[in-house]
N, C-alpha and C positions, 0 to 999 in steps of 0.2 A: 489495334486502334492507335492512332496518332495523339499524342497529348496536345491540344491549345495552348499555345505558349503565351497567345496574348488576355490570356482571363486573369483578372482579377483575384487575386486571393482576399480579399476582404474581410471574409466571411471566414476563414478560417482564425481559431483561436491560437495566438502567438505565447509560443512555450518558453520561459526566461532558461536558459542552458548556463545560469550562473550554477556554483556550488553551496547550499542551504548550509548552517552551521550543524552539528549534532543534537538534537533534540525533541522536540514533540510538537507535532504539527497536528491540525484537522485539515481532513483530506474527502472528497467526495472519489469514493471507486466506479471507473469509468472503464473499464472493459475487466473480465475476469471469466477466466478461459479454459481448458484442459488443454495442454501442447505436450511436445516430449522436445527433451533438452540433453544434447550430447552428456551434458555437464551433470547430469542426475544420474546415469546410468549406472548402477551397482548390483549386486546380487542376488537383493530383495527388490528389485528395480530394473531390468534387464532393459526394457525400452526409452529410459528418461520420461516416466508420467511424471508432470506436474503441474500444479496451478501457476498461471500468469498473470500476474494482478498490476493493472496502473491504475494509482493513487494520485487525481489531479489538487493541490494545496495551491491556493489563491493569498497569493504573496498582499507588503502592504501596499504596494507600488503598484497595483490595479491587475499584473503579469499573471503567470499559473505558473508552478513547476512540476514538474512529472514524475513519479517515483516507481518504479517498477521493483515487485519481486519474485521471486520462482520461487513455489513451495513445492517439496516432493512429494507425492503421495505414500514415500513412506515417516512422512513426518507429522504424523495425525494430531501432537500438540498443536503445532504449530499452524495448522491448517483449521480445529477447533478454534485457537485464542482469534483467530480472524472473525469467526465464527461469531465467539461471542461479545467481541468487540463492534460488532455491530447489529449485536442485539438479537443475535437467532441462538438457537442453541442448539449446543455440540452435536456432533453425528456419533452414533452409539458406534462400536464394531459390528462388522458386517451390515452399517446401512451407507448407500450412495448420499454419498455430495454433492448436493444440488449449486455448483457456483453461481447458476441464473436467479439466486436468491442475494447474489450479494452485490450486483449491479444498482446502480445511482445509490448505493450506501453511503453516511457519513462515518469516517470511522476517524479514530486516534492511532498517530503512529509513530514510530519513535523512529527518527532516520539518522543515519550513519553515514561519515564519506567511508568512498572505497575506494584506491589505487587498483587502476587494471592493470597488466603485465606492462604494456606499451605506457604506460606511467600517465595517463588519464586519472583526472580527479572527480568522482561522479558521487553520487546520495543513492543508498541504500535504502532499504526498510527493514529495520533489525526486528520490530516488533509490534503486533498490533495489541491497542491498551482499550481495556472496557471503557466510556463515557466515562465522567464521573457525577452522578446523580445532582441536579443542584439544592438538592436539601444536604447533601454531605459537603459541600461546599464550606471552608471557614468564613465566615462573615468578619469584618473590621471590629464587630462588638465584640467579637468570642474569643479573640485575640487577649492572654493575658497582659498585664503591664506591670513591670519589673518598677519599683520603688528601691 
């Protein structure tokens, strides 16, 4: 099939390709996948399974930035705290990971730059972080005041 060169992209959402500072974003997960990745390939790992997660963050400036990360299937922390960062909870040993349960989630996440070889500066996702409840929240009253 031929692409139409003369359509309209309109409709599509325009992804800001700036670089985010280090820290904590709210992020809605927009695709979240099972692939295999050269780059995961190890012993307990022979085909590169792992989860593909993009994490769309809705900047202030109206844009989206896009954070993608690979989790291995042999890194079952790290694929629980996703887990329960938005709100499901953990997969025991020996039960399946259902990723179609983490699709249009809101979740928290802690993003990192990262230097590729080719010396590109891009956002990571070092870590995904529980809500934090808003009764646990500090209110302005509960705030001590130093005399």
């Amino acid at each position: 099939m031929k692409p139409v060169w003369d359509e309209k992209e309109n409709n599509k959402k325009k992804f800001n390709d700036t670089v985010l500072e280090a820290g904590i974003y709210i992020g809605k997960i927009k695709k979240c996948e099972w692939v295999q990745s050269e780059y995961m390939i190890n012993q307990y790992n022979p085909d590169g399974d792992c989860l593909s997660v993009w994490v769309d963050v809705e900047l202030e400036d109206g844009g989206t930035k896009r954070l993608f990360d690979r989790i291995s299937v042999t890194n079952p922390s790290k694929l629980n705290m996703l887990r329960t960062a938005v709100g499901l909870k953990p997969v025991k040993r020996n039960e399946n990971f259902d990723e179609t349960q983490l699709r249009g989630k809101v979740v928290n996440v802690e993003a990192d730059e990262y230097t590729s070889k080719a010396g590109k500066v891009s956002n990571i996702i070092k870590d995904y972080l529980p809500a934090i409840p808003a009764e646990k929240i500090p209110m302005e009253s509960d705030k001590s005041i130093p005399f």
